[in-house]
N, C-alpha and C positions, 0 to 999 in steps of 0.2 A: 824413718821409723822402722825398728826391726818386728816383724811378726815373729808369736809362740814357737817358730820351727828355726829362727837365727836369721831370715832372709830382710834384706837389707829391701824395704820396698817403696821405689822410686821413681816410678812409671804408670800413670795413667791412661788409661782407652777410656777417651769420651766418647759415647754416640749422641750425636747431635738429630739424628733420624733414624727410622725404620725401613724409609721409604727408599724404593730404590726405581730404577728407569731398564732397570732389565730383569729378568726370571731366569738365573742360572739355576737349571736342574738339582745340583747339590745343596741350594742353599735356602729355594723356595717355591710355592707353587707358581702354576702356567699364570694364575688370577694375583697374585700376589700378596700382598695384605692387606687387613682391610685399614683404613685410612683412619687417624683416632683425628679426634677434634684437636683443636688448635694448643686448647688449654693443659691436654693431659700430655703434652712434650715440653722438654724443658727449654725456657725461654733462653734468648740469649743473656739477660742479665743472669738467670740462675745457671747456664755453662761457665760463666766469667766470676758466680761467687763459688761454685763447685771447684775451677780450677784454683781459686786463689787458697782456699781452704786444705786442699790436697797440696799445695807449693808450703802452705804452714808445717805440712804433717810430715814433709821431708821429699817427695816428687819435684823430681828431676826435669824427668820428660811426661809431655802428652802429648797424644795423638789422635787427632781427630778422626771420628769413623762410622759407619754408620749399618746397616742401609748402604746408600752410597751419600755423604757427606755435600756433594757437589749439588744436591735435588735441594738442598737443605736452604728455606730462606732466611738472609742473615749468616749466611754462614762464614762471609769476612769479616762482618763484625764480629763473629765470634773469635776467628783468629788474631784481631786486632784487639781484642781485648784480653786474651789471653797472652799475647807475646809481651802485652805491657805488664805483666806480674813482676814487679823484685822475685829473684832466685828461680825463676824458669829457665833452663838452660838450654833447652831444644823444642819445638812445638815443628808437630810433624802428623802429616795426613795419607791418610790410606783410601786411594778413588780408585772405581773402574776405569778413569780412563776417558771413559767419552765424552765429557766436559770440559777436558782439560785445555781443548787447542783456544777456548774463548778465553780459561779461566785459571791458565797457568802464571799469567804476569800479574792480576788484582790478585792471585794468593802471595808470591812474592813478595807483592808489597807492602800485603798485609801483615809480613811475617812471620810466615809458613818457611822451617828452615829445610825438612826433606820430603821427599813424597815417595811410597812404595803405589805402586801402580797392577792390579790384577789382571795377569793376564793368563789366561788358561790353554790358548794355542794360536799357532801362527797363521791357520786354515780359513781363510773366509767361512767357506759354508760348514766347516764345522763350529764356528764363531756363533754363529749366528741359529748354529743345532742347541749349543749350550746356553746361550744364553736367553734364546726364544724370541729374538728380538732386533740385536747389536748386529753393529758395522765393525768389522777389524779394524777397517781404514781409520774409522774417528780413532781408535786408542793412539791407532797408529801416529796420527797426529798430532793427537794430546802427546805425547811423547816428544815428539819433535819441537811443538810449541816450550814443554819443561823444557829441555835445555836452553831453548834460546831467550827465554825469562833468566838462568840464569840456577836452576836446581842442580848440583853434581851428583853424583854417588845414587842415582836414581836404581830403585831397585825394583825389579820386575819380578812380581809374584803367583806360581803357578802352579795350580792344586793337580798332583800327580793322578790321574784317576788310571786304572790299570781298562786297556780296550778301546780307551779315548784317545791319549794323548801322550802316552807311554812310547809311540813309535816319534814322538817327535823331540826326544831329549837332543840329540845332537843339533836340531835344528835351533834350542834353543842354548845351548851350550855356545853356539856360533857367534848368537849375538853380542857374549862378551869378547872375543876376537878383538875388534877394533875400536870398541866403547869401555869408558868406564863404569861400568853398568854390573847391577851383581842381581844373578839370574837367582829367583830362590825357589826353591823345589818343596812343597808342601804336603804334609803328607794329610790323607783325604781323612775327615775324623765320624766318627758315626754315632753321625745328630741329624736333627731335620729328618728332611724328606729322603735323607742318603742313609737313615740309620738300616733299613734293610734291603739294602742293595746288594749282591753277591759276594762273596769273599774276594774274585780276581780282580776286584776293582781296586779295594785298598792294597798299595804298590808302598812297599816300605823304599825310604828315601835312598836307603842303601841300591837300591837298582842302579841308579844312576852310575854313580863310580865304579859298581861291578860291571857294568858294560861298556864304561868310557875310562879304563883304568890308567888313561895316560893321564888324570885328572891329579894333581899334585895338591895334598894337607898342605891347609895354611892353618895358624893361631885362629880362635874360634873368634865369633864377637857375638854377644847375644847368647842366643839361644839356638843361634844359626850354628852348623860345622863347615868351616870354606873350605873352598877347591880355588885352582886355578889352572884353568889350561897352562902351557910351555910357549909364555911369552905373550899370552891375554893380558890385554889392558883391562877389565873386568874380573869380575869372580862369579862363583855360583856358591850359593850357599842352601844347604841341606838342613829343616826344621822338620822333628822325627816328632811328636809329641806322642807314638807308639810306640815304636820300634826301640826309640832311645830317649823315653821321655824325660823332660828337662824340669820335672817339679822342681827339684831340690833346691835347682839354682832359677825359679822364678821369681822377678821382682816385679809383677804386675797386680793392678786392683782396674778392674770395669765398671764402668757406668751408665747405665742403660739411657736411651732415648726418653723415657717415665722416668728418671730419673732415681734409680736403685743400685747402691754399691753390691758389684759380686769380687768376691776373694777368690774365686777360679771361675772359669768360662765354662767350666760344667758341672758346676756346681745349684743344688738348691737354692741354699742360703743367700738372701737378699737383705740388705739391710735401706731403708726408704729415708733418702735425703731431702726429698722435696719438703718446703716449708720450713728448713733449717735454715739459720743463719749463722753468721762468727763462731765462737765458741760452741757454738751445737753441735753447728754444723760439723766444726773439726771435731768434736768426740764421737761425732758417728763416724767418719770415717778412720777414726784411729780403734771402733770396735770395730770396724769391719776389716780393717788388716790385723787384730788379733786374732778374728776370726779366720783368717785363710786358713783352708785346708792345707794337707801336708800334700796330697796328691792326688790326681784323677784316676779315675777307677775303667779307662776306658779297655785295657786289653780282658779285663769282668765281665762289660757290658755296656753297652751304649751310654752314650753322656747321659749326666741325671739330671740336666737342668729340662725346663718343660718349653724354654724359648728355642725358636730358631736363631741362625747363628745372626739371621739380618735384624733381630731383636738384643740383640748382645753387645753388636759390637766386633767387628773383625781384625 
């Protein structure tokens, strides 16, 4: 289904949770959130009639996310029910990571077809600064675990913050060397608890290739712009939603953990699917891809939505 602005929109972000197992500074407090009852999240039959009803309306792809998705109970049955849709063509999950070394092969065979993995730096005890919590090592392993389950094209995502982890682009440039691994560089957005943070923090994506200019254009994919080192099995890929924002050619709709379509990630406008079924259900979300805005107003002013991002959906 095309939305009011031409965009062909074909990609869902389900959040299956809020909850997550770490407290990364940019994303949420030390305390983190407080815990809703069982009832006000959406069950897993209602992720499996959400996703089928979105497969009606013309999506493609989903991807599961959360919070951190892996905290999530039920959360292969959620996969498992969602890869059995007629016309899903991708089902794909975004984790921190430190789950993964148990729960990389039951995603697999659940049918989970890619996973983008957060990782913010290579540093132990900076790891462990950021995230208030975490081990390197677990991702590290979840990592290791994804492949040997059987994930290719694994992509490592990590939020550029300027002061933090700016001094370690090359380190993370490296890892695509000998992996086929595509390193993504994010650019930091100001929401949450990071919307008054200093200016040097937020590090436009373009740093990157201005400082490692041996960095070779590839064809875009997404909403990414790739690189590729000289003779890297991997890539790195560049997502500016500041600097070089990509409204125009957005083709996403979110769905929150409560269960409420948004037509942008910083956006107000909520439209409330819970309690919907069949035909409802699909006319709410074909009004809420009319209603997608045209574009975010973040180089204005801070996101306008009142959620944190681990309420949204990442």
């Amino acid at each position: 289904m095309r939305d009011t602005f031409g965009r062909q929109v074909d990609h869902l972000r389900l959040s299956v949770t809020d909850l997550c197992d770490l407290r990364c500074r940019y994303c949420m407090g030390e305390d983190g959130v407080p815990k809703r009852r069982h009832e006000d999240i959406l069950s897993v039959e209602e992720c499996v009639e959400i996703g089928r009803a979105a497969v009606a309306c013309g999506v493609k792809k989903i991807r599961l996310t959360g919070g951190e998705p892996l905290v999530r109970r039920g959360i292969l049955d959620i996969a498992r029910g969602l890869k059995a849709l007629p016309g899903l063509a991708e089902l794909c999950l975004t984790t921190n990571g430190t789950a993964l070394a148990a729960m990389a092969g039951p995603l697999r065979a659940a049918g989970v077809d890619r996973l983008n993995i957060s990782l913010d730096t290579l540093r132990p005890e900076r790891y462990r600064a950021m995230t208030r919590r975490g081990e390197l090592a677990d991702v590290l392993a979840g990592i290791e675990a994804a492949e040997r389950a059987g994930f290719a094209h694994i992509k490592l995502n990590a939020v550029l913050i300027g002061g933090f982890n700016d001094d370690e682009i090359g380190d993370f440039l490296a890892l695509t060397r000998d992996r086929p691994w595509q390193v993504r560089f994010i650019e930091l957005m100001p929401m949450g608890p990071c919307a008054g943070w200093e200016k040097d923090r937020f590090l436009p994506c373009d740093t990157v290739p201005e400082r490692y200019p041996q960095l070779e254009p590839l064809p875009g994919e997404g909403v990414a712009r790739l690189y590729r080192l000289p003779g890297a099995a991997g890539t790195v890929g560049l997502i500016s939603p500041l600097s070089h924002a990509f409204c125009d050619g957005c083709r996403r709709i979110r769905v929150t953990a409560d269960g409420r379509l948004k037509g942008c990630l910083h956006s107000r406008e909520e439209v409330p699917l819970r309690g919907l079924r069949g035909p409802a259900l699909e006319a709410a979300i074909r009004r809420g891809i009319a209603a997608k805005p045209q574009r975010h107003h973040l180089t204005e002013r801070p996101s306008d939505t009142p959620r944190d991002m681990n309420e949204i959906g990442g």
